[in-house]
C-alpha positions in Angstrom: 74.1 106.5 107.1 77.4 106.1 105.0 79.1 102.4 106.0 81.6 101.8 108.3 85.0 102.0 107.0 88.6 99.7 107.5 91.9 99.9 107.0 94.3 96.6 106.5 98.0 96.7 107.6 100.2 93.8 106.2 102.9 93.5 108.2 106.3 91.4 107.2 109.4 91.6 105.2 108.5 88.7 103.3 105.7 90.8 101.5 108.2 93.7 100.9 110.8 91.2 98.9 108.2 89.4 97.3 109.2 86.1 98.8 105.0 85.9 99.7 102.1 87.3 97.7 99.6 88.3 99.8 96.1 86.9 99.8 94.4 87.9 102.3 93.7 91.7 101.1 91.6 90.0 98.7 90.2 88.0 101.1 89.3 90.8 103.5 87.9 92.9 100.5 85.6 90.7 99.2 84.4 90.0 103.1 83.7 93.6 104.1 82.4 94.5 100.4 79.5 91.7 101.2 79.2 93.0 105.0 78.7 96.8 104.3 82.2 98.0 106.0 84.2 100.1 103.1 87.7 99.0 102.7 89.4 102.4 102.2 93.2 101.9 102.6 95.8 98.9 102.5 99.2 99.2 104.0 102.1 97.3 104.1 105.3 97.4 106.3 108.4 95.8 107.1 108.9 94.1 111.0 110.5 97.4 112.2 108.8 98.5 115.3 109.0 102.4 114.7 106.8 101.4 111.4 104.3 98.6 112.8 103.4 101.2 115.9 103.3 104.3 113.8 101.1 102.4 111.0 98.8 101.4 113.5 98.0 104.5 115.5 97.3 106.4 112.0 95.3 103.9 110.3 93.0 103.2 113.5 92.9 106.9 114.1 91.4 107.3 110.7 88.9 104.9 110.0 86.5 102.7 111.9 88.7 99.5 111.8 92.1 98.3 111.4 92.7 94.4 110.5 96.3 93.6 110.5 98.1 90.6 109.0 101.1 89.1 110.1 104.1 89.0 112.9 102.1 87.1 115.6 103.7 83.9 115.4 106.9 82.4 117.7 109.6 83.9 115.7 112.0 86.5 117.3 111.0 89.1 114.2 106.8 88.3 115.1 106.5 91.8 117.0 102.9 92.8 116.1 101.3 92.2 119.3 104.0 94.2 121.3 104.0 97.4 118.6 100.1 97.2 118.8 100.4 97.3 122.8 103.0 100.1 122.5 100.9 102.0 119.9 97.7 102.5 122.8 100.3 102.6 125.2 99.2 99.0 126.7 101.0 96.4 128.7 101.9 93.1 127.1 102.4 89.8 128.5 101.4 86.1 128.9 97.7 85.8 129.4 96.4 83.0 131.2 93.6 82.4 128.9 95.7 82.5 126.1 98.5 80.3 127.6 95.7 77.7 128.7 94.4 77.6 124.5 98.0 77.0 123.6 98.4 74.6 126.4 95.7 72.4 125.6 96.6 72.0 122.3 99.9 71.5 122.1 99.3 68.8 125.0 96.8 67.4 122.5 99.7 66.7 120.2 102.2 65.4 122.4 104.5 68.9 122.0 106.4 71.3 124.5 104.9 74.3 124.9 108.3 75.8 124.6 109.3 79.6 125.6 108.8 80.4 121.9 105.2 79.0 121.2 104.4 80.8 124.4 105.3 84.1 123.1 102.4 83.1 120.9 100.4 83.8 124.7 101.4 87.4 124.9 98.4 89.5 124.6 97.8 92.8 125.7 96.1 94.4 128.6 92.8 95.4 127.9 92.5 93.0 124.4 90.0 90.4 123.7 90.5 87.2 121.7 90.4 86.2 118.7 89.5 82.5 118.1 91.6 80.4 116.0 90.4 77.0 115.4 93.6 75.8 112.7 96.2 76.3 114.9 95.3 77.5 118.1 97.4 80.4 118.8 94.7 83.3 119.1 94.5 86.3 117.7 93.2 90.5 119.4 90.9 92.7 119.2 92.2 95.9 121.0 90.0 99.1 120.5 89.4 98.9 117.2 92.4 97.1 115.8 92.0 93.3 114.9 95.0 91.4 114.8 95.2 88.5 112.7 97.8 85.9 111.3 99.5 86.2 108.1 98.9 82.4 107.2 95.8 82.5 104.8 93.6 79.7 106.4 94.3 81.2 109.7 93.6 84.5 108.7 90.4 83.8 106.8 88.8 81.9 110.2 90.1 84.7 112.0 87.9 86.8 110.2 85.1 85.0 109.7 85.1 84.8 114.1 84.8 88.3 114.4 83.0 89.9 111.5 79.5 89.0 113.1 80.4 90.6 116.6 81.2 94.2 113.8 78.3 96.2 112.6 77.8 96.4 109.4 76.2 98.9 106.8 74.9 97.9 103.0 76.2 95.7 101.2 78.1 96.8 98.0 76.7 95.8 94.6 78.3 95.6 91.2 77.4 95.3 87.7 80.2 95.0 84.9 79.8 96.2 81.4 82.4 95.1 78.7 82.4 97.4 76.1 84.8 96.8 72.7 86.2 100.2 72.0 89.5 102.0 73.2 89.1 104.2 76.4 89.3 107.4 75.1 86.0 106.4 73.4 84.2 106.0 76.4 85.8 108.3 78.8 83.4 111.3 77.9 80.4 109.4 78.1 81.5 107.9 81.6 82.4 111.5 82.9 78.7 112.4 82.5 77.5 109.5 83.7 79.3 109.4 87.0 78.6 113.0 87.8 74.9 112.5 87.3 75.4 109.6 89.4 77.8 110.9 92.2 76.4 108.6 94.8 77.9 105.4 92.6 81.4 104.0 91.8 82.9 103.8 87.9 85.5 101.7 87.3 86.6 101.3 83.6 89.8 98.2 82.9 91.2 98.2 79.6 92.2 95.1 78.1 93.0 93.6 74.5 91.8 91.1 72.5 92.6 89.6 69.3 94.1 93.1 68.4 91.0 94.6 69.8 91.2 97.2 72.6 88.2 97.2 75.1 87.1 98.2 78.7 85.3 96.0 81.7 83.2 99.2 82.8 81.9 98.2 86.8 79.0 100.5 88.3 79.3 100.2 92.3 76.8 101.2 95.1 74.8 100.2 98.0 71.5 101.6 95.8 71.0 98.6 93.5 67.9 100.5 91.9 70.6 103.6 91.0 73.0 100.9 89.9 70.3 99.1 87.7 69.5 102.7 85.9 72.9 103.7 85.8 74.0 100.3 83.8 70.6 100.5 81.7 72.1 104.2 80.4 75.5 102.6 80.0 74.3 99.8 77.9 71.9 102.4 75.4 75.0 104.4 75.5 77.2 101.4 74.1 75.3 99.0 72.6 76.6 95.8 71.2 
């Protein structure tokens, strides 16, 4: 059976300007690469509604899983949760559960919970939450969208709460090759050796050194016996 696959939708206009790099799509790849769900597509949009909405009914229409980062906080331009609602054509609004998280922990520290955190409360109808034990202010799960904060921290306890409620497939496994001659050295041997191996993954990175050109060649699969005889041809083929 072939793995699961996702889809990851960055959401936020400081990504766009490049005010913020984003870290968690490196996060999430190394996550689902080591639980057996195939990353397949990463997205990123501004905070317009028309784009967050239309984003997320393709993406979760197309693969198995959506995770999305970014626009649930207390800000008027956080509109994740309500474009998420309005993409499955769900109501949204304070939830008591959610309110009663937030409440307890802002009592904790002695702060209002103000009309703006509470917008952090608005979840909706149908969705199930998503623990988040930094700040407090949960996160969704509606069908099969996951809706996470942008913040890294938050984002990667996010994650870890709800990959062990998704099932997984194999786990991916790599081997890396580096090999000290020029690309178009290699490139014919590679093209026989992935099409005898169709059921792996070739990735060949060029780089430089000392005046030297050379390529990282990475072998990919969830087969590590095809991986291991794969690399062993690789490595006879280009031998030190």
């Amino acid at each position: 059976m072939p793995n699961p696959t996702a889809a990851m939708l960055v959401i936020g206009d400081e990504i766009l300007s490049g005010r913020t790099r984003d870290a968690n799509m490196h996060h999430l790849a190394n996550e689902l690469t080591n639980f057996g769900i195939d990353l397949k597509e990463v997205r990123v949009v501004s905070d317009d509604a028309e784009a967050i909405a239309d984003a997320v009914k393709s993406l979760s229409f197309a693969y198995d899983h959506l995770f999305t980062s970014g626009g649930i906080g207390p800000t008027h331009d956080d509109i994740t949760a309500d474009n998420v609602a309005r993409a499955f054509g769900r109501s949204i609004d304070v939830r008591d559960d959610a309110r009663a998280i937030l409440q307890a922990h802002y009592d904790r520290q002695g702060i209002e919970l103000n009309e703006a955190r509470l917008r952090m409360a608005r979840i909706p109808d149908g969705a199930t939450l998503i623990d988040n034990p930094v700040s407090a202010a949960p996160g969704f799960t509606l069908e099969n969208v996951h809706v996470m904060a942008g913040v890294p921290k938050i984002f990667e306890t996010m994650l870890a709460s709800i990959l062990p409620t998704l099932t997984g497939g194999a786990p991916v496994l790599s081997q890396s090759l580096v090999i000290m001659r020029g690309e178009g050295d290699i490139a014919g041997p590679l093209r026989d050796l992935s099409e005898r191996y169709d059921d792996l993954s070739f990735g060949s990175y060029p780089f430089q050194r000392n005046g030297v050109f050379g390529a990282q060649v990475v072998i990919r699969g969830s087969d590590g016996t095809r991986v291991d005889a794969a690399m062993s041809e690789l490595s006879k083929a280009f031998p030190e």
